[in-house]
C-alpha positions as CSV (number, residue, x, y, z in Angstrom):
1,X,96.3,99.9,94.4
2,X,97.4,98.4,91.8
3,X,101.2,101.2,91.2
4,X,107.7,101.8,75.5
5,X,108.5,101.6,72.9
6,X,108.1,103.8,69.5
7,X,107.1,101.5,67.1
8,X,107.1,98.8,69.4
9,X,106.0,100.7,72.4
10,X,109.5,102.4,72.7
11,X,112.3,103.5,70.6
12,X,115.7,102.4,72.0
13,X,116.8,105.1,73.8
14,X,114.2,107.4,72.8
15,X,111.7,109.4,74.2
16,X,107.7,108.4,73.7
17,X,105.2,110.5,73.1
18,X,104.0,109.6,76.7
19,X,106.9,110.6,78.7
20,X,107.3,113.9,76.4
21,X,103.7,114.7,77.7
22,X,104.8,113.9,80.9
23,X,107.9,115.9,80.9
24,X,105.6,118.8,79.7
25,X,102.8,118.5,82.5
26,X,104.9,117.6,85.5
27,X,106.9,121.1,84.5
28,X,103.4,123.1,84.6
29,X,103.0,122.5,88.2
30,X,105.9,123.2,90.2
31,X,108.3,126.1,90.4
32,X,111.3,126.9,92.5
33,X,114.0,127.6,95.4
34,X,115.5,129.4,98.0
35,X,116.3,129.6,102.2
36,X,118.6,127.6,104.4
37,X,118.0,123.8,104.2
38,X,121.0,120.8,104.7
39,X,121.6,117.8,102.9
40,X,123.7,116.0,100.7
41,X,122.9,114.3,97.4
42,X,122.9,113.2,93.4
43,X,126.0,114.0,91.9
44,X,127.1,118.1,91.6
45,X,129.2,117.7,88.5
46,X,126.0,116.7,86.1
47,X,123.2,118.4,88.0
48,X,121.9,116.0,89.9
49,X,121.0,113.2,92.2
50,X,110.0,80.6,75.9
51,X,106.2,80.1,75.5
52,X,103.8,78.4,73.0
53,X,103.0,81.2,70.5
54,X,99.3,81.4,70.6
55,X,96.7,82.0,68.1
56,X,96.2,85.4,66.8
57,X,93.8,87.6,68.4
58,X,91.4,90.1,67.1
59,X,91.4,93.6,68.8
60,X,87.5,94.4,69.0
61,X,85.9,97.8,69.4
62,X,84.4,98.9,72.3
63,X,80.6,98.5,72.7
64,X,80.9,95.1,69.4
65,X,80.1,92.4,72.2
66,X,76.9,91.9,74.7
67,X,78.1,93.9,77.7
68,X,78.4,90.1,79.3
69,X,82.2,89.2,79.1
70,X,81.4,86.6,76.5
71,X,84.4,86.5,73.8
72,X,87.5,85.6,76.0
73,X,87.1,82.2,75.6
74,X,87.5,82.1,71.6
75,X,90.2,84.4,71.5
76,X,88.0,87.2,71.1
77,X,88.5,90.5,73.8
78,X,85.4,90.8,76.5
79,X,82.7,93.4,75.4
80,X,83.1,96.5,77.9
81,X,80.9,96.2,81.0
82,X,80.3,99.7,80.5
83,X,82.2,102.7,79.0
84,X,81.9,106.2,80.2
85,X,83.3,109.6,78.8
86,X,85.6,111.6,81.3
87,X,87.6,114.9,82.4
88,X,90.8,112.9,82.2
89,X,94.0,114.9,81.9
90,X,96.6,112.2,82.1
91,X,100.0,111.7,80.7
92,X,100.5,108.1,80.5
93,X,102.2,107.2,84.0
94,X,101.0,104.8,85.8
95,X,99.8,106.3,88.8
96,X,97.2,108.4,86.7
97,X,94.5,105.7,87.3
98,X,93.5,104.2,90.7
99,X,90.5,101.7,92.1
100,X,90.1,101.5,95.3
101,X,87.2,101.5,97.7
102,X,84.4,100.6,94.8
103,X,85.4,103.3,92.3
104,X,87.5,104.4,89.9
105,X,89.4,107.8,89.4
106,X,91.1,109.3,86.5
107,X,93.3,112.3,86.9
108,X,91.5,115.0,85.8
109,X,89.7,118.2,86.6
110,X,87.1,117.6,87.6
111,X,88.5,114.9,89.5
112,X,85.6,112.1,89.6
113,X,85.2,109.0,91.3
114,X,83.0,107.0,89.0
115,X,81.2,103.6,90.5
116,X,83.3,100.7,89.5
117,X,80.2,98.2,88.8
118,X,78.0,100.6,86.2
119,X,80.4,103.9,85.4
120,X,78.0,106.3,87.5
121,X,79.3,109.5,89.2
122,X,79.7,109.2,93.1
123,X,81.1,112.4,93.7
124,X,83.2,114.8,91.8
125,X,85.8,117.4,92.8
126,X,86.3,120.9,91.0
127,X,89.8,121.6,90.8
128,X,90.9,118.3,90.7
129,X,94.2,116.9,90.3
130,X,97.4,118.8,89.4
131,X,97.7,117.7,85.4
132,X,100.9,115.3,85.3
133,X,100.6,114.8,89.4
134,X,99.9,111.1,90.8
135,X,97.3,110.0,92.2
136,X,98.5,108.2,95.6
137,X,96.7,105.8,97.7
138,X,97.8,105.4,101.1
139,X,96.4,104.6,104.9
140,X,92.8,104.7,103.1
141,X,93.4,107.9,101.8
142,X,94.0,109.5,98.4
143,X,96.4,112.3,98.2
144,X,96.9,114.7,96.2
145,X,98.9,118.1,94.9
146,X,96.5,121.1,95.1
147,X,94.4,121.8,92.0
148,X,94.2,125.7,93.6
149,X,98.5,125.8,93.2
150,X,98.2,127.1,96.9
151,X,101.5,125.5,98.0
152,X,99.1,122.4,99.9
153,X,98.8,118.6,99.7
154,X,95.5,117.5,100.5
155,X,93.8,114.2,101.5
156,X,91.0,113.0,100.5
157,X,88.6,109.6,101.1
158,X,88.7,107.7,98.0
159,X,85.1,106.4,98.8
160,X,83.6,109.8,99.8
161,X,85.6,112.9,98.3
162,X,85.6,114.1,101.8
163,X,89.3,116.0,102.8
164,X,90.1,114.1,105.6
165,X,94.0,115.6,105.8
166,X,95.9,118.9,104.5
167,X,99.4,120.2,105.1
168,X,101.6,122.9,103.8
169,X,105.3,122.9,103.6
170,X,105.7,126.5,103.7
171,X,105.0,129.6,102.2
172,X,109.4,129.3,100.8
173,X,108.2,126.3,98.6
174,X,106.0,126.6,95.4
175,X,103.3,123.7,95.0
176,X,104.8,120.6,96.7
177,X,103.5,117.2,94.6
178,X,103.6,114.5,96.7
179,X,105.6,111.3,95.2
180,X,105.3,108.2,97.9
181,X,103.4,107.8,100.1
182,X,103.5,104.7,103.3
183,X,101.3,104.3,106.8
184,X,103.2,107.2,108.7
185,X,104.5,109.4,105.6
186,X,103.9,111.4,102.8
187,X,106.9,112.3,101.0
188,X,106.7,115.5,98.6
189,X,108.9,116.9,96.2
190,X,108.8,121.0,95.9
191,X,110.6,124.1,94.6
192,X,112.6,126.5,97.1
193,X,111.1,129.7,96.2
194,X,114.0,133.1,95.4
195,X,113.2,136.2,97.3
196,X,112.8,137.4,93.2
197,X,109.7,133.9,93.0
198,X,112.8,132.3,91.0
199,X,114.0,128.9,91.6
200,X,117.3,126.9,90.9
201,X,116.6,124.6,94.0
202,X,113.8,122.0,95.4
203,X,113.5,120.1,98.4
204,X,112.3,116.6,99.6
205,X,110.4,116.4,102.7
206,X,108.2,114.2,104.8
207,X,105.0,115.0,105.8
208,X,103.7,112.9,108.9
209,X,100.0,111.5,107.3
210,X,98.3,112.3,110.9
211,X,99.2,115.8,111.8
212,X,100.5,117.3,108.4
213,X,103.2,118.3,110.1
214,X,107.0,118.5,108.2
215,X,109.0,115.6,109.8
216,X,111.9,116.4,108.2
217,X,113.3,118.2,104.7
218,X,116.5,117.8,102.7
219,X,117.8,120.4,99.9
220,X,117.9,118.3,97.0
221,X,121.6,119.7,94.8
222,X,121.7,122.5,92.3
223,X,120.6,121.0,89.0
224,X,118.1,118.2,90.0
225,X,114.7,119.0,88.7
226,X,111.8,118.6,90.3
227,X,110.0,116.5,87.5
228,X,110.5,113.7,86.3
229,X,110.7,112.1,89.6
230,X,109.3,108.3,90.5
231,X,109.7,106.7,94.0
232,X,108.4,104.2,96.5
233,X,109.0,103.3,99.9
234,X,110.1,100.0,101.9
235,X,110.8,100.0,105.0
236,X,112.8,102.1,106.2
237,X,114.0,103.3,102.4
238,X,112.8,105.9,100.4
239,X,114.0,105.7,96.8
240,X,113.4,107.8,93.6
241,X,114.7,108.2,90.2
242,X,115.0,111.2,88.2
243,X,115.6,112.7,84.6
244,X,119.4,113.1,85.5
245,X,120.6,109.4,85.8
246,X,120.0,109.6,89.9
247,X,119.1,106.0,91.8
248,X,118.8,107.7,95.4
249,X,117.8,106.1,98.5
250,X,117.3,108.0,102.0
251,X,116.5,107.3,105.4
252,X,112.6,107.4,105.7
253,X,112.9,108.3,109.5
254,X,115.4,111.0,109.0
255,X,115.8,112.3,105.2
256,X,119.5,111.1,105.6
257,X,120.9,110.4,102.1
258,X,121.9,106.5,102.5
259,X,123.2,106.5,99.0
260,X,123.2,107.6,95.4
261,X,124.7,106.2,92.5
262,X,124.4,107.2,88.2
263,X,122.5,104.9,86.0
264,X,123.7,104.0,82.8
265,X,120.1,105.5,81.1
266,X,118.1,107.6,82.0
267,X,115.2,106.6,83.6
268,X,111.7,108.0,82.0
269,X,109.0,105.3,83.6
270,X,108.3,103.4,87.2
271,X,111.2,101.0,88.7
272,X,110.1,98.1,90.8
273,X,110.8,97.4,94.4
274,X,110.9,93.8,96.2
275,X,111.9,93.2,99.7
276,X,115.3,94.5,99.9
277,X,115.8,94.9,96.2
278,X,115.2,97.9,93.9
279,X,114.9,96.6,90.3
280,X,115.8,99.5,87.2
281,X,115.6,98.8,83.7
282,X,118.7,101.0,81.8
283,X,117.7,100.2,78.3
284,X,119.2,96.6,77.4
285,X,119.9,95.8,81.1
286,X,117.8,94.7,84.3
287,X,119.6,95.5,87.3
288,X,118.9,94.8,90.7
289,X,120.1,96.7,93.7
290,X,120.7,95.9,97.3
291,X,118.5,99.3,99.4
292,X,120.6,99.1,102.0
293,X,123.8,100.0,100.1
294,X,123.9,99.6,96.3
295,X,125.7,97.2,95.5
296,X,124.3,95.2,92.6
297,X,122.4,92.0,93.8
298,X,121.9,90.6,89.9
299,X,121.6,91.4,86.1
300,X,119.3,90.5,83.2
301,X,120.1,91.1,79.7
302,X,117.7,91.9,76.7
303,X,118.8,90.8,73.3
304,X,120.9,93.2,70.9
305,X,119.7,96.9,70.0
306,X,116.6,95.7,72.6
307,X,115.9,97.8,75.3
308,X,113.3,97.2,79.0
309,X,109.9,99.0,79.5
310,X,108.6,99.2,82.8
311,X,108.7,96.6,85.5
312,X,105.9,95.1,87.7
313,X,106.2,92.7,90.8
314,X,102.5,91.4,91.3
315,X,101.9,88.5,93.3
316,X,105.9,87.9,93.8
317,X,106.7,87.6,90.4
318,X,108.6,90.2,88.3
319,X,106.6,90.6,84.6
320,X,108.9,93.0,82.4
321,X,108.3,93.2,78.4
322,X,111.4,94.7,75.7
323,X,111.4,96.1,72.9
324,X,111.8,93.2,71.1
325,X,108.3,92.3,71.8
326,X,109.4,89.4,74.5
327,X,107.5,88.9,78.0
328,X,109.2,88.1,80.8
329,X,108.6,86.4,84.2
330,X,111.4,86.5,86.6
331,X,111.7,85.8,90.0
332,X,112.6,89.4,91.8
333,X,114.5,88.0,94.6
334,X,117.4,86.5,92.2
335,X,117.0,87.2,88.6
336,X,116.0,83.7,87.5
337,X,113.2,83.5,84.7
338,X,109.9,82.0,85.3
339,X,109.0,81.8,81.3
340,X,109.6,83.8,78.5
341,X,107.1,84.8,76.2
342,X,107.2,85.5,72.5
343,X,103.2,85.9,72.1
344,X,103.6,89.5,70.9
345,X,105.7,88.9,68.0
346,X,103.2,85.8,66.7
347,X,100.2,88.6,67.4
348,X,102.5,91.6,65.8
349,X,101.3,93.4,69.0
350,X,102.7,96.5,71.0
351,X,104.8,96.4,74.1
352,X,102.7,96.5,77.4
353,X,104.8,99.0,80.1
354,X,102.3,98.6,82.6
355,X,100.4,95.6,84.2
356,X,98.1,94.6,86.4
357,X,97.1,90.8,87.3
358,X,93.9,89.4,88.3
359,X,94.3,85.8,89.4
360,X,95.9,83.9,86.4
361,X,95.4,86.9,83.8
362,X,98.1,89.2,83.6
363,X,96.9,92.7,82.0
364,X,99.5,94.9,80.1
365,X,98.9,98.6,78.7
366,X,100.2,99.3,75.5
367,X,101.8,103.3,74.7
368,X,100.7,104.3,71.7
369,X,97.2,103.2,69.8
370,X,98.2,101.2,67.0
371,X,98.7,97.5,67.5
372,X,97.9,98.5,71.1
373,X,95.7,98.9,73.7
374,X,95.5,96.1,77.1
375,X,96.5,92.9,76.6
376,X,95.5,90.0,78.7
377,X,98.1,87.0,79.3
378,X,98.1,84.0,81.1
379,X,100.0,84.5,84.0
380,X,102.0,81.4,84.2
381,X,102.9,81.0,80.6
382,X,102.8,84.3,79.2
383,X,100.6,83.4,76.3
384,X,98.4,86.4,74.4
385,X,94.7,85.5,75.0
386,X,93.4,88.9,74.0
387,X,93.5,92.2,73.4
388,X,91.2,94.9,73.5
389,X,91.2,98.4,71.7
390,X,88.2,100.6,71.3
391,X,89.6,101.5,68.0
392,X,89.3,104.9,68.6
393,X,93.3,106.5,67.4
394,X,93.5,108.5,70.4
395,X,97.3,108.9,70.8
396,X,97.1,109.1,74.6
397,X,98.7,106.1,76.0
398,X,96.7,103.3,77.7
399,X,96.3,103.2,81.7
400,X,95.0,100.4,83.7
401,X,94.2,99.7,86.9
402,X,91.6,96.8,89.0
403,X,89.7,96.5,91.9
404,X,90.0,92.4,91.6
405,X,86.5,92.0,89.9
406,X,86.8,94.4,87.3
407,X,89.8,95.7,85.1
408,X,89.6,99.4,84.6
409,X,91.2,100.4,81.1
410,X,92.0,104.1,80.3
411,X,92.0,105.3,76.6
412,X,92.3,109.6,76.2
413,X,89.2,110.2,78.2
414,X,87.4,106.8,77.6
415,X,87.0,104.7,80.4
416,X,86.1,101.2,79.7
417,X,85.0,98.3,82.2
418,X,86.1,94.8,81.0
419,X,85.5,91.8,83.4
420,X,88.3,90.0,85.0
421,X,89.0,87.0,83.9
């Protein structure tokens, strides 16, 4: 699978209209606390675990070209392959969109898997996805909160829509949403559940991804929320982030906090994760941390009053955009930059906070409409090509995902096909 800024993409600092949406539909799904669980974590006391500028680019409306790809080469965005209307309830993360297996899903309800090469439905789910929930793809299988809020995480075949898996944490826990996923595990985040349905509390648990059974569970601390939660595994690390300033990692086999430590920012989007190395952007600073204990491995620095969006590692490189409208490529491993691109300030476009790459085309999302929309790049220089907007002034932001022949771009609840380059 391929896993802002306000007038930019993102105000320094500031929250986006995105991750306000965000904050708003993750808090719809999950409730809280209660009964005798160990564990350790986050922090008591505060609640809580240089390019060639290019030419300048048009951004075509959707449905202006021949359907063919034909544009790219003059500077001009691709013509959609097709464009479909659907039940998309998303909220701007990046795991809202997935392709896998020959289709495409949006979160939504009903959840449908639409055919990657012509838009058609291959089979739909009533109930769908929990609004503001990920969609994760893991072992061949898609997995997902329960749309019924029946306290179950269900698995489902991405090329199908058959449930292939199901577990339940307990009937003490209210609606556990599942937040990483690797080939043994599925790690969930849920409320602890009052004897009065109240709930100060949630837990973090693994869930083996054969049996469903609970391999182990860990009390998170009074005053860490249940939203606003991102994570990923490696190895033998789980690590998350969270609305209070948390960087945690634990012990995948046993839920063991390894450690915890504050960030500077808070952080509101994805972090990246390469080999041993967890990579956070804290507004003007890239930091890089060692899994296995924390310490700090290296540092980038955006200019003055410039803060990071969201990292990407794709094909061992590190791609990272600021607010300051400058693309970077740097290698993960040590912090060294690849290029630097000032391509968006030439094109006056918007800052991409998600990306996907398709052999030597880099493909960044955009937050808000304006300016916006997916931007494709060359890969090794970081020079603007393209963009494409279907000019609609949705305020939803944009979502992209690929299946290596097509890109997938997400606008509201238009999904558009655009050819990889």
């Amino acid at each position: 699978m391929s896993k802002g800024n306000a007038a930019d993409g993102t105000a320094a600092g500031g929250y986006s209209r995105r991750r306000i949406l965000r904050l708003a539909g993750a808090g719809l799904t999950m409730t809280a606390l209660g009964a005798g669980l160990t564990g350790c974590e986050d922090d008591l006391s505060t609640g809580g675990e240089g390019s060639v500028p290019p030419p300048r680019t048009a951004s075509p409306g959707a449905g202006t070209g021949t359907g063919d790809g034909k544009g790219a080469e003059d500077g001009r965005a691709p013509a959609p392959l097709w464009t479909k209307s659907t039940s998309a309830q998303t909220y701007g993360d990046n795991d809202e969109l997935v392709a896998v297996d020959g289709v495409v899903i949006a979160s939504g309800d009903p959840l449908a898997a639409l055919e990657g090469a012509n838009g058609g439905t291959r089979w739909s789910l009533a109930g769908g996805a929990v609004p503001g929930a990920p969609l994760l793809l893991g072992s061949g299988t898609l997995y997902l909160a329960s749309g019924k809020y029946d306290g179950n995480v269900v698995g489902y075949a991405p090329a199908t829509g058959e449930e292939t898996w199901r577990s339940h944490l307990g009937k003490e826990y209210r609606q556990p949403m599942p937040v990483a996923v690797d080939e043994q595990q599925v790690y969930v985040i849920a409320e602890i559940l009052e004897a009065d349905h109240s709930s100060r509390t949630n837990v973090i648990a693994a869930l083996n991804s054969r049996t469903g059974k609970v391999v182990w569970k860990e009390q998170r601390d009074l005053g860490t929320q249940q939203n606003g939660i991102h994570a990923a595994v490696r190895g033998r690390y789980l690590v998350y982030t969270d609305f209070k300033k948390n960087l945690t990692v634990r012990d995948t086999a046993t839920g063991r906090q390894v450690w915890t430590q504050k960030t500077t920012r808070t952080s509101y989007g994805p972090f990246a994760v390469h080999e041993d190395l967890v990579i956070v952007p804290q507004g003007q600073r890239l930091q890089a941390f060692a899994l296995a204990d924390g310490r700090e491995k290296w540092s980038v620095e955006a200019g003055q009053f410039t803060t990071f969006s969201e990292p990407a590692v794709l094909d061992g490189v590190l791609y990272i955009a600021d607010s300051g409208r400058t693309l970077r490529a740097i290698e993960p491993a040590t912090g060294k930059s690849v290029w630097r691109s000032t391509s968006l300030k030439e094109s006056g476009g918007q800052v991409p906070r998600q990306f996907v790459r398709v052999g030597s085309t880099l493909y960044g999302a955009t937050d808000l409409d304006e300016k916006g929309g997916v931007h494709a790049f060359d890969a090794e220089s970081g020079q603007l090509r393209w963009t494409f907007n279907d000019k609609s002034g949705d305020y939803h932001a944009w979502l992209v995902a690929t299946d290596g022949r097509n890109v997938f771009a997400l606008h509201g609840k238009k999904l558009h096909a655009l050819p990889a380059a």
